[in-house]
C-alpha positions as CSV (number, residue, x, y, z in Angstrom):
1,X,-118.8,34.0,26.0
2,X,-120.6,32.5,23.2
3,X,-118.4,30.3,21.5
4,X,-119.1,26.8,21.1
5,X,-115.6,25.4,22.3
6,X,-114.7,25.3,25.8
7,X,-111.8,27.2,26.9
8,X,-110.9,23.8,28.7
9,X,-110.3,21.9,25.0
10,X,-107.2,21.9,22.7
11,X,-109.0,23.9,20.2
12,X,-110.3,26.4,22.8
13,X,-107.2,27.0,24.5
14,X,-105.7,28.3,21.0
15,X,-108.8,29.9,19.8
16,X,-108.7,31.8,23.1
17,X,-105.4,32.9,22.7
18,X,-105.7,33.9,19.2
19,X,-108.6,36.6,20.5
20,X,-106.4,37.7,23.5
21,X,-103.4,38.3,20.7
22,X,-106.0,39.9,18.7
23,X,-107.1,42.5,21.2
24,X,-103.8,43.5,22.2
25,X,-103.2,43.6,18.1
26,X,-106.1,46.2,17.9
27,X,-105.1,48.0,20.6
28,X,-101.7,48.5,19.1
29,X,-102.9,49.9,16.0
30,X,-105.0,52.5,17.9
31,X,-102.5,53.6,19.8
32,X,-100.2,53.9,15.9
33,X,-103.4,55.8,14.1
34,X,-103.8,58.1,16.8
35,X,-100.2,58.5,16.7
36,X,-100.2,58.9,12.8
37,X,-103.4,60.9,12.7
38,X,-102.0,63.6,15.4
39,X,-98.4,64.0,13.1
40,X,-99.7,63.7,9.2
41,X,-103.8,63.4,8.6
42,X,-104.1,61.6,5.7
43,X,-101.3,59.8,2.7
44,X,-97.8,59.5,4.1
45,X,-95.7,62.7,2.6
46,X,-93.8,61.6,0.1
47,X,-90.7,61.9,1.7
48,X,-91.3,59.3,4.5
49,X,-92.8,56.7,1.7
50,X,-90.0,53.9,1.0
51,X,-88.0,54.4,-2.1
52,X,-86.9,51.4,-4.4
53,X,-83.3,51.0,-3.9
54,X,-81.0,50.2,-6.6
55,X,-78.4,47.9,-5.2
56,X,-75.8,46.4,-8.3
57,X,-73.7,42.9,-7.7
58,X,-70.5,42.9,-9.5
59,X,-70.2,39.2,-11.3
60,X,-68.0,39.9,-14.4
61,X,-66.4,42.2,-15.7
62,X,-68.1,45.4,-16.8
63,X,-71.3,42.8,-15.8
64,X,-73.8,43.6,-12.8
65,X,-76.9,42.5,-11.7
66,X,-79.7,44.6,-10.1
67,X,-80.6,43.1,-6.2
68,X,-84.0,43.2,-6.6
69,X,-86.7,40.5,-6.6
70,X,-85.9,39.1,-9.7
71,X,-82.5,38.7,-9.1
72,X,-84.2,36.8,-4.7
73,X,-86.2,34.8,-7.1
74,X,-83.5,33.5,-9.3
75,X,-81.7,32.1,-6.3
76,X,-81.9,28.5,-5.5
77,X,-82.5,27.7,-1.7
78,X,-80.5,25.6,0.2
79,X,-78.2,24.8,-2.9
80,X,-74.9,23.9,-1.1
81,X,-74.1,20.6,-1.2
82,X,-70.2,20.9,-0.7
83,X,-70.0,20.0,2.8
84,X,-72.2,17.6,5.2
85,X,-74.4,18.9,7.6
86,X,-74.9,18.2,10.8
87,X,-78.3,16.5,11.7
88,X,-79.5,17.7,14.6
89,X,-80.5,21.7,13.2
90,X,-83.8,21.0,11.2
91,X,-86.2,23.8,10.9
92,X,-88.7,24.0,8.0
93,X,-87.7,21.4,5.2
94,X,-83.8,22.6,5.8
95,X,-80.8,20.7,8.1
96,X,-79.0,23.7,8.9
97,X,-75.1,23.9,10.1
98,X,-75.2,25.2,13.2
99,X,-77.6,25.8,16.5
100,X,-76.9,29.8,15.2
101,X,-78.2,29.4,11.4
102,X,-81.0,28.1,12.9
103,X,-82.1,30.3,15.0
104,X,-81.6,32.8,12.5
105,X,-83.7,31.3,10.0
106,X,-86.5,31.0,12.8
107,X,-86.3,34.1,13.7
108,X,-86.3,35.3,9.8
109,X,-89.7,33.0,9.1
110,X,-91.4,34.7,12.4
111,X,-90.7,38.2,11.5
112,X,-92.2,37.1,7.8
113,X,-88.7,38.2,5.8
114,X,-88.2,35.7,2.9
115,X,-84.8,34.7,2.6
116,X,-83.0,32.0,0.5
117,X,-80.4,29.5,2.9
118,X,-76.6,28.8,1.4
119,X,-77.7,29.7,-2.3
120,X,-75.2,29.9,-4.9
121,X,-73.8,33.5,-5.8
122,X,-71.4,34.5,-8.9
123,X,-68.8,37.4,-7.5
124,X,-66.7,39.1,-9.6
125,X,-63.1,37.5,-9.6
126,X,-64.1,34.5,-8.1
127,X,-63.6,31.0,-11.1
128,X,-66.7,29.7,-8.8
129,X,-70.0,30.5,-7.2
130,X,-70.1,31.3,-3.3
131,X,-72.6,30.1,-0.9
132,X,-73.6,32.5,1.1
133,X,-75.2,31.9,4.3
134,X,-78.8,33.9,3.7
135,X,-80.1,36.3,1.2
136,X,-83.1,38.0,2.5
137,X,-85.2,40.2,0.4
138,X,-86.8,43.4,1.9
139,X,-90.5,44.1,-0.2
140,X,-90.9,47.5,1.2
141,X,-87.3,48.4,-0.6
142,X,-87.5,45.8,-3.4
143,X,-84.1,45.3,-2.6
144,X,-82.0,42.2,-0.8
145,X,-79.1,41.9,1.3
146,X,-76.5,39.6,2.0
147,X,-75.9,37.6,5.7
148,X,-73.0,35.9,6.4
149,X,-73.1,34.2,10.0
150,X,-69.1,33.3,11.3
151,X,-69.1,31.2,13.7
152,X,-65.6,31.6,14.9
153,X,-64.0,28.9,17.0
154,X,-60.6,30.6,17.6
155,X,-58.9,29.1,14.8
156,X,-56.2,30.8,12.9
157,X,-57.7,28.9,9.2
158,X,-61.1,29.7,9.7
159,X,-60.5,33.6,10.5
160,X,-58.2,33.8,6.9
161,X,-60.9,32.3,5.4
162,X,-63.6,34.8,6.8
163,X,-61.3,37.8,5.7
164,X,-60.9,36.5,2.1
165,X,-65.1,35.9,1.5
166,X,-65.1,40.0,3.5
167,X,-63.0,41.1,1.1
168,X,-64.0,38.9,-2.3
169,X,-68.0,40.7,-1.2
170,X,-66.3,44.2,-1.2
171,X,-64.9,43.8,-4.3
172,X,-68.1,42.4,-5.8
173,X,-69.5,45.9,-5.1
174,X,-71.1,45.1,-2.0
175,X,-71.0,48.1,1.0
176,X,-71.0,46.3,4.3
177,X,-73.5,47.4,6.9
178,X,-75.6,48.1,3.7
179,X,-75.6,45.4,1.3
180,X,-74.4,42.8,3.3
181,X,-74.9,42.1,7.3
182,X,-72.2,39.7,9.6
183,X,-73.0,38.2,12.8
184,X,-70.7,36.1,14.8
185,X,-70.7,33.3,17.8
186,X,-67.4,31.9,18.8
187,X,-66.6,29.2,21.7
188,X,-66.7,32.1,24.7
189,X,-69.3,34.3,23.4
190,X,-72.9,32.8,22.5
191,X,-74.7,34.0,19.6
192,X,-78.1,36.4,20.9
193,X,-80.4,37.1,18.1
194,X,-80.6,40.7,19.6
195,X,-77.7,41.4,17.8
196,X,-79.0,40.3,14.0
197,X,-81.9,42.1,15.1
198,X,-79.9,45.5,16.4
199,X,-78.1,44.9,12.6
200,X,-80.7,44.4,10.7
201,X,-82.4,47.6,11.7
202,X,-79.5,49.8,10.9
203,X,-78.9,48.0,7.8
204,X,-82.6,48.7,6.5
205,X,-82.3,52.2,7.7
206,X,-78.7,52.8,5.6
207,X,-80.9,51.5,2.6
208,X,-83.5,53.7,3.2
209,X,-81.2,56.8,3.6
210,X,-79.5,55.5,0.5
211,X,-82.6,55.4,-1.3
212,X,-83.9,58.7,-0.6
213,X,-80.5,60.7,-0.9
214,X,-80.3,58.8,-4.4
215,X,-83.7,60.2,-5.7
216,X,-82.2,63.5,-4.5
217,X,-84.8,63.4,-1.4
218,X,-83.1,64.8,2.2
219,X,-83.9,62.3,4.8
């Protein structure tokens, strides 16, 4: 009621909402304490607390690398510069290839998940570095995983070529569904970021199951 800006200005008009998202943030997190309060009174047990999960990449042979945010860090963003893009999907600094890849990235930057676009990736058996479409690193796990987005417009070359990079990520080491994540769109079906988000969960949740048995800890 005090505030110097009136609700009818720019700068009111977002201030306002900012304190409208901010009371229905602080409601939220009563309703959670109450919630956490009435289950476990104090420190997390130590079996709900995130383990560090030791994911390898095959790249040579008898040669792996550990996913974890040294190896996110290492990777150069955006670093494919094989193929043209198409101009009209430009989101933060990047032209992205597709209305899909896009979105994708949005919706990665809103839920605050870094991630590295198309960056360069050594598999084992393979005379040259991949790009693959998004790494994304998860802090909680200090662990990353690998996104591959095919957009699939019923053709017969583009499908061989999706099966090949499946398998040549398999044989790098990588589990599907854990270390690495697919999402599709083709001409009939749209892509719905419901589904990266429905993936994404499950995938986080393998990791943390993997974790946990790995330390010998029953989930």
């Amino acid at each position: 009621e005090n505030h110097r800006y009136s609700t009818n200005s720019e700068r009111g008009r977002e201030l306002y909402r900012i304190w409208e998202l901010r009371e229905d943030l602080e409601c939220k997190l009563d309703i959670y304490e109450s919630i956490w309060r009435d289950h476990f009174r104090g420190s997390p047990p130590e079996h709900i607390t995130p383990c560090k999960v030791e994911r390898y990449l095959t790249v040579g042979y008898q040669q792996r690398v550990l996913l974890n945010k040294e190896f996110f860090d290492s990777l150069k963003n955006d670093d494919n510069t094989k193929y043209l893009k198409h101009g009209n999907y430009y989101f933060d600094g990047i032209y992205y290839r597709s209305a899909a890849e896009k979105e994708i990235a949005m919706y990665y930057t809103e839920q605050g998940i870094p991630f590295k676009y198309e960056p360069s990736i050594t598999l084992f058996g393979l005379s040259k570095p991949i790009n693959t479409d998004f790494v994304i690193y998860i802090e909680e796990l200090d662990t990353c995983i690998f996104h591959e987005h095919f957009g699939i417009k019923n053709s017969i070359d583009y499908a061989r070529i999706s099966k090949i990079k499946y398998g040549n990520y398999i044989e790098a080491g990588l589990i599907p569904e854990e270390d690495i994540l697919f999402t599709f769109d083709t001409n009939d079906v749209m892509f719905d970021i419901r589904m990266l988000e429905a993936n994404l969960n499950g995938v986080v949740y393998c990791k943390m199951l993997s974790g946990q048995n790995q330390y010998g800890i029953t989930a």
